[in-house]
VMD Tcl script that builds the backbone (N, CA, C; Angstrom):
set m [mol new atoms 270]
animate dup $m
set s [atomselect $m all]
$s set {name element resname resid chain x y z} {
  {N N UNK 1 A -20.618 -48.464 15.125}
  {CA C UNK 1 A -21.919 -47.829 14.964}
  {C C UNK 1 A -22.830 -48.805 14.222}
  {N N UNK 2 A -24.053 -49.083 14.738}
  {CA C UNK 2 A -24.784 -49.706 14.045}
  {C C UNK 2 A -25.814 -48.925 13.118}
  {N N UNK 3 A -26.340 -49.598 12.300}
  {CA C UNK 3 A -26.683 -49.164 11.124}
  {C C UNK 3 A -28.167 -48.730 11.373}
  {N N UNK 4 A -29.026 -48.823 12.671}
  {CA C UNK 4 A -30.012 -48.273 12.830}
  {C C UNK 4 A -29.200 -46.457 13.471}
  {N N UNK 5 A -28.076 -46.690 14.019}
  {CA C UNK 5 A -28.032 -45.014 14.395}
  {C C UNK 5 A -27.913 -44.620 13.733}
  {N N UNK 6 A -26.741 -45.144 12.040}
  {CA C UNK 6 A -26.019 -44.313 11.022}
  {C C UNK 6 A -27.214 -44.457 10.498}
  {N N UNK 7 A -28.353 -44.422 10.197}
  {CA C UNK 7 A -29.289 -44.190 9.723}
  {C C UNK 7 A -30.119 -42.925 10.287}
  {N N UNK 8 A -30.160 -42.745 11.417}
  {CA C UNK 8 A -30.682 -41.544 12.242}
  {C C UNK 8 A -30.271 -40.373 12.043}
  {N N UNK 9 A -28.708 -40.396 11.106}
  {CA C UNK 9 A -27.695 -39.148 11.164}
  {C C UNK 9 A -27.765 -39.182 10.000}
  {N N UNK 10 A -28.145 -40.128 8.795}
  {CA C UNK 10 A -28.214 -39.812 7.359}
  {C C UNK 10 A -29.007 -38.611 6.945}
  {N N UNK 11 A -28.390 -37.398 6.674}
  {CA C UNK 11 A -29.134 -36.237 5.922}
  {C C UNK 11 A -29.090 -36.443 4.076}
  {N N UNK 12 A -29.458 -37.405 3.886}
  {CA C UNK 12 A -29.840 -37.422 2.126}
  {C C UNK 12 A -31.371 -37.676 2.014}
  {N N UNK 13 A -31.872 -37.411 3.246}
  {CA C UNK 13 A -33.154 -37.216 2.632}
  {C C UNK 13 A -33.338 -36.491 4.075}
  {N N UNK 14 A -35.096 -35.697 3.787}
  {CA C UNK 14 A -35.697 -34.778 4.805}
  {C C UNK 14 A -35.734 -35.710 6.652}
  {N N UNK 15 A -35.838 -34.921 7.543}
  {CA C UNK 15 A -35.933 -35.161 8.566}
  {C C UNK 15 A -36.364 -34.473 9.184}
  {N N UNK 16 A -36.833 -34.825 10.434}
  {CA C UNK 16 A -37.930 -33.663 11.614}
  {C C UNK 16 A -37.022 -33.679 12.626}
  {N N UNK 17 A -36.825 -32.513 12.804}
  {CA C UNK 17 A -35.915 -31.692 14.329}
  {C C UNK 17 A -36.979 -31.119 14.820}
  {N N UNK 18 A -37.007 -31.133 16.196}
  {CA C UNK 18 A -37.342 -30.414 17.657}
  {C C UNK 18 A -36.261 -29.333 18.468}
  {N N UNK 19 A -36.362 -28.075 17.928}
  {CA C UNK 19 A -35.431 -27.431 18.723}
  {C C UNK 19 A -35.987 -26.594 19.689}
  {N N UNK 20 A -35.638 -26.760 20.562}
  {CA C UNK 20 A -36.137 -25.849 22.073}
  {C C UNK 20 A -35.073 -24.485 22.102}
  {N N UNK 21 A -35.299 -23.011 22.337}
  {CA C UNK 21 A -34.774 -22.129 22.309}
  {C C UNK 21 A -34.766 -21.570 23.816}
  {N N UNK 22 A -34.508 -20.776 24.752}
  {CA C UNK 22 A -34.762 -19.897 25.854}
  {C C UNK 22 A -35.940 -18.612 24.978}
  {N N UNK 23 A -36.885 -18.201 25.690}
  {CA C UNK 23 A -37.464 -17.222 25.269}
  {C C UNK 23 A -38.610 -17.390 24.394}
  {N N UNK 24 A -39.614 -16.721 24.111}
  {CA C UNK 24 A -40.676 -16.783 22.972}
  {C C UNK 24 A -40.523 -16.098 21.908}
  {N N UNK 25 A -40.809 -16.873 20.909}
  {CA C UNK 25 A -41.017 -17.064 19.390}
  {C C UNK 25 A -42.437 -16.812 19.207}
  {N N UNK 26 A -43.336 -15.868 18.774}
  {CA C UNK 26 A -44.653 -15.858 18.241}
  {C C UNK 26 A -45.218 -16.653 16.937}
  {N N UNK 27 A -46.006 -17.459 16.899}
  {CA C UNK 27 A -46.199 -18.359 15.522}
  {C C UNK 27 A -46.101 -17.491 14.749}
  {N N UNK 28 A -45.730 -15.828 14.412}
  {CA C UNK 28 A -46.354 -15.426 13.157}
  {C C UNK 28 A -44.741 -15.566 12.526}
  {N N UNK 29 A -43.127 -15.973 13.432}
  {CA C UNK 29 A -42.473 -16.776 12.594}
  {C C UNK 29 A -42.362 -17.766 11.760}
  {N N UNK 30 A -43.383 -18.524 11.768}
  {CA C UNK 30 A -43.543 -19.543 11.323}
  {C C UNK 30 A -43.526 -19.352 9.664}
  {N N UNK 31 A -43.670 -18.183 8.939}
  {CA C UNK 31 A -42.832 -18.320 7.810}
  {C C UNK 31 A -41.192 -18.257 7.458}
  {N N UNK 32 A -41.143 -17.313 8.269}
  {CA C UNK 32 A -39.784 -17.286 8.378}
  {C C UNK 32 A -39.188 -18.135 8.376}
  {N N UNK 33 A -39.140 -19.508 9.083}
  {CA C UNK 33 A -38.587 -20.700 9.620}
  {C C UNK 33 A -39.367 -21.619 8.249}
  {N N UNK 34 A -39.695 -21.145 7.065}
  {CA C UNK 34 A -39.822 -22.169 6.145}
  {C C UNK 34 A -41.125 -23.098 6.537}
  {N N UNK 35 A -42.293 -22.823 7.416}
  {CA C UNK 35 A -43.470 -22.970 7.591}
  {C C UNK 35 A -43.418 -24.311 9.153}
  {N N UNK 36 A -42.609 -24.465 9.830}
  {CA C UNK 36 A -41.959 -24.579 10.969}
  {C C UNK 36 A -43.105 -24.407 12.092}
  {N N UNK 37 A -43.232 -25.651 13.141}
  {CA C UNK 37 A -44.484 -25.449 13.686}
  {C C UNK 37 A -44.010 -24.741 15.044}
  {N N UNK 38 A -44.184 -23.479 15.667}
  {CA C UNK 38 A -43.663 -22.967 16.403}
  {C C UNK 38 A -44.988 -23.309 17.757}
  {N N UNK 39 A -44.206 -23.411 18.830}
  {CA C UNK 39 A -45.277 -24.032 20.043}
  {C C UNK 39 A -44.434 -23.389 21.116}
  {N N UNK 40 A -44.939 -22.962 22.251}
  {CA C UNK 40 A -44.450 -22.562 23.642}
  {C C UNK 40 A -44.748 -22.980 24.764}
  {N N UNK 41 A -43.789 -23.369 25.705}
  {CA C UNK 41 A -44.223 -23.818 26.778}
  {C C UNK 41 A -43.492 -23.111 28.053}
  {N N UNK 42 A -43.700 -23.320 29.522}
  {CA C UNK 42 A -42.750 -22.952 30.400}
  {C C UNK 42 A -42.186 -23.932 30.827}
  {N N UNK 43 A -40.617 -23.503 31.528}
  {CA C UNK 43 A -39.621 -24.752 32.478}
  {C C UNK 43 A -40.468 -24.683 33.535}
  {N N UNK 44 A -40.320 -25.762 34.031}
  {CA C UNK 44 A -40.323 -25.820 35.911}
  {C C UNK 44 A -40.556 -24.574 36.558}
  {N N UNK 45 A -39.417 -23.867 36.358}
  {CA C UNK 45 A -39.410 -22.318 37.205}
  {C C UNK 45 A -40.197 -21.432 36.556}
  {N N UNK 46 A -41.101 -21.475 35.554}
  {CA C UNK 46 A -41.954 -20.817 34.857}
  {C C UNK 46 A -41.430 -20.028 33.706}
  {N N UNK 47 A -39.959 -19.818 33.459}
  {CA C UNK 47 A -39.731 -19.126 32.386}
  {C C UNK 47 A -39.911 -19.185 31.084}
  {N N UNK 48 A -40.085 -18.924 30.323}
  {CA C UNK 48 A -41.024 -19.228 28.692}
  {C C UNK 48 A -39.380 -20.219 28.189}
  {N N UNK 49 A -39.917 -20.583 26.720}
  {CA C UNK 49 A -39.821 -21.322 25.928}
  {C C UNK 49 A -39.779 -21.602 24.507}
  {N N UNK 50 A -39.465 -21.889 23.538}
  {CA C UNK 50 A -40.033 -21.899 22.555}
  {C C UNK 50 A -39.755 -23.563 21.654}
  {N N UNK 51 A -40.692 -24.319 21.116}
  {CA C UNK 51 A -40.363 -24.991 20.689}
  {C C UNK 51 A -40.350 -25.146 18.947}
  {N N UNK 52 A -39.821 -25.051 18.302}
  {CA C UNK 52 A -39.361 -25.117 16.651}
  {C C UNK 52 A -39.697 -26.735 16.064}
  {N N UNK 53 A -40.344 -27.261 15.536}
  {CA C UNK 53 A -40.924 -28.403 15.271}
  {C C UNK 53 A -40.674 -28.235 13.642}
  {N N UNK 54 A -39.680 -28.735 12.896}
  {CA C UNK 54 A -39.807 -28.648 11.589}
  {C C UNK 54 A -38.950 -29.550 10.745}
  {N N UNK 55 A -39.396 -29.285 9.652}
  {CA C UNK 55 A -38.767 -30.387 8.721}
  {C C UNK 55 A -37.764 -30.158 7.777}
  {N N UNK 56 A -36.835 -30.607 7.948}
  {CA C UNK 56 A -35.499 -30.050 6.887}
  {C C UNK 56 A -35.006 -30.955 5.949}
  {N N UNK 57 A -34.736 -30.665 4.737}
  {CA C UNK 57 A -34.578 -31.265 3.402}
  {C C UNK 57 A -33.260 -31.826 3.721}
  {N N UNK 58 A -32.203 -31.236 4.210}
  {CA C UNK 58 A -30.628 -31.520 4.547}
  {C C UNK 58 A -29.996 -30.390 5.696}
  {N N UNK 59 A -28.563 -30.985 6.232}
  {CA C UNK 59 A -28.043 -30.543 7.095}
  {C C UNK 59 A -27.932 -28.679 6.649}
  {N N UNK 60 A -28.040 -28.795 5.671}
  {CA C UNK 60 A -27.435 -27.128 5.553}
  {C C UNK 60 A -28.598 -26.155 5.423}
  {N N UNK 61 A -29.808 -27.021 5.922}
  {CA C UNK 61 A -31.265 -25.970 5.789}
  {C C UNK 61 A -31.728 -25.687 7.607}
  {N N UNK 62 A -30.967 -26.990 8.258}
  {CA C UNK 62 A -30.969 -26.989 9.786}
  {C C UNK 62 A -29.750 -26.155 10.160}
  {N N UNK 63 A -28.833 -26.358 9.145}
  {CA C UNK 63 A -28.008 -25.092 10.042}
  {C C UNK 63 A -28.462 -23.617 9.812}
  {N N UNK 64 A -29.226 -23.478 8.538}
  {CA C UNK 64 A -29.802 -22.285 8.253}
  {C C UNK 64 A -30.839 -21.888 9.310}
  {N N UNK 65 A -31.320 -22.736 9.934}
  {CA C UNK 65 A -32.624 -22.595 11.091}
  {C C UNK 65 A -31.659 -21.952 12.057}
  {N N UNK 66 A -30.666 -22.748 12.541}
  {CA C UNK 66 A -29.944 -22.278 13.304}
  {C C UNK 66 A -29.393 -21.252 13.623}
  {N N UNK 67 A -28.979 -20.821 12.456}
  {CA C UNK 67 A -28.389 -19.605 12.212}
  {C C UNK 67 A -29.558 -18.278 12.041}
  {N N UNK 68 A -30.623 -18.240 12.084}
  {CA C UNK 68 A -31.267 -17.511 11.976}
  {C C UNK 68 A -31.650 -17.029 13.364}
  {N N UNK 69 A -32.190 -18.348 14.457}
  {CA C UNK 69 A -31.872 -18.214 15.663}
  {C C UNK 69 A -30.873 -17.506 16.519}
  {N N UNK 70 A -29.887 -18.124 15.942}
  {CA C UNK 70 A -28.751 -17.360 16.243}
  {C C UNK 70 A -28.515 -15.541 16.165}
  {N N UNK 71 A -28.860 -15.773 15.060}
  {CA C UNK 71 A -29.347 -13.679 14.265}
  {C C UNK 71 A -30.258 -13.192 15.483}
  {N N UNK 72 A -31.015 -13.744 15.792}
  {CA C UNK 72 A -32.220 -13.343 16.397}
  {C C UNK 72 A -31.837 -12.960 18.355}
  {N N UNK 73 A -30.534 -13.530 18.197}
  {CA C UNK 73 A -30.274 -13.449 20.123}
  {C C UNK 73 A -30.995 -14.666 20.505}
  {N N UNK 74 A -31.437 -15.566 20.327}
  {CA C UNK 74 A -32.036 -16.572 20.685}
  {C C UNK 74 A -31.249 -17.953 21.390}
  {N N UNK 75 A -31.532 -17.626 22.342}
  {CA C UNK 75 A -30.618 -19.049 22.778}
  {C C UNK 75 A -31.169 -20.328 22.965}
  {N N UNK 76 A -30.129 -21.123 22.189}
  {CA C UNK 76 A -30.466 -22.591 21.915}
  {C C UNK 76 A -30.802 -23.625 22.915}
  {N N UNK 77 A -31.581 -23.894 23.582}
  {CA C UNK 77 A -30.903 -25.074 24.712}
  {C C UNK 77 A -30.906 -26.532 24.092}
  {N N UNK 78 A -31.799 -27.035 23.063}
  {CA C UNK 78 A -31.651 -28.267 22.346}
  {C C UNK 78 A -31.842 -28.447 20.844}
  {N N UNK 79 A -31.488 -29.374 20.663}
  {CA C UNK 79 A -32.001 -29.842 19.151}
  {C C UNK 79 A -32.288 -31.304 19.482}
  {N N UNK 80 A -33.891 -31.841 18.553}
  {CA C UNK 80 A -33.602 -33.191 18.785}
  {C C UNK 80 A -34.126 -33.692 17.660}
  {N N UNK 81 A -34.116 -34.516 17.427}
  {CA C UNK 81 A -33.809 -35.550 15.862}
  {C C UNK 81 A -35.027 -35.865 16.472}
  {N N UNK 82 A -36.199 -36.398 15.408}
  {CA C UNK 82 A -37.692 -36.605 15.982}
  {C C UNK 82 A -37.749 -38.089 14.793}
  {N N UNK 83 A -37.490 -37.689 13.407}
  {CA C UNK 83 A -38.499 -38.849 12.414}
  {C C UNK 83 A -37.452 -38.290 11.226}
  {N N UNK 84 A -37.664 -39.516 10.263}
  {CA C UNK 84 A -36.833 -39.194 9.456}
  {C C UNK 84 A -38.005 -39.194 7.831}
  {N N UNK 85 A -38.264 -38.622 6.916}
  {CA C UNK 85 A -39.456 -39.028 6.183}
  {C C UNK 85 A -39.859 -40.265 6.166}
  {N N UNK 86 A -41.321 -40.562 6.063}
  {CA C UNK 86 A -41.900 -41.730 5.812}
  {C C UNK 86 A -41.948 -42.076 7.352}
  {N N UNK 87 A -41.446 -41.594 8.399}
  {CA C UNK 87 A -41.869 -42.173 9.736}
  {C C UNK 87 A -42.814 -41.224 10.468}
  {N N UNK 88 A -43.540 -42.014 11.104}
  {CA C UNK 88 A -44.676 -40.600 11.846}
  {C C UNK 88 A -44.031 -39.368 12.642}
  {N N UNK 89 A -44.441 -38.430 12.176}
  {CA C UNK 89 A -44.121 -37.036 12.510}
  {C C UNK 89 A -44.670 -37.148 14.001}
  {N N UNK 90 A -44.176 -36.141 14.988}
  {CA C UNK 90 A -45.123 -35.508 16.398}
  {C C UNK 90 A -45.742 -34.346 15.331}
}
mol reanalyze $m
mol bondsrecalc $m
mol representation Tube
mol addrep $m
């Protein structure tokens, strides 16, 4: 492993995840999710979406996202690693 990936996976400091869910999320979660930029879009076949845009201090505040999702019936289809602090956010 080189040291630009083990750097991508270092949770000792904050990082920005992109998680895509099946289904809509209304922004007025967006406290809930710890102030989390909630956005929607459709697939191809038109079915909704939801995208989760937020920033987590460490692994155990992203699994808390997760898990809330999870509570919610929400199904996951991705997570994606976006910026790590100090690099430009989407």
């Amino acid at each position: 492993m080189d040291s630009e990936t083990s750097n991508k996976t270092d949770m000792s400091f904050p990082a920005t995840y992109q998680i895509t869910i099946k289904g809509l999320l209304s922004e007025h979660w967006t406290d809930w999710f710890n102030g989390t930029l909630v956005s929607s879009l459709n697939d191809p076949t038109g079915k909704p979406h939801t995208i989760l845009t937020c920033q987590v201090r460490d692994q155990a505040e992203l699994h808390g996202i997760l898990n809330r999702l999870n509570n919610l019936n929400m199904p996951l289809l991705e997570v994606t690693y976006i910026s790590d602090k100090g690099e430009d956010h989407v």
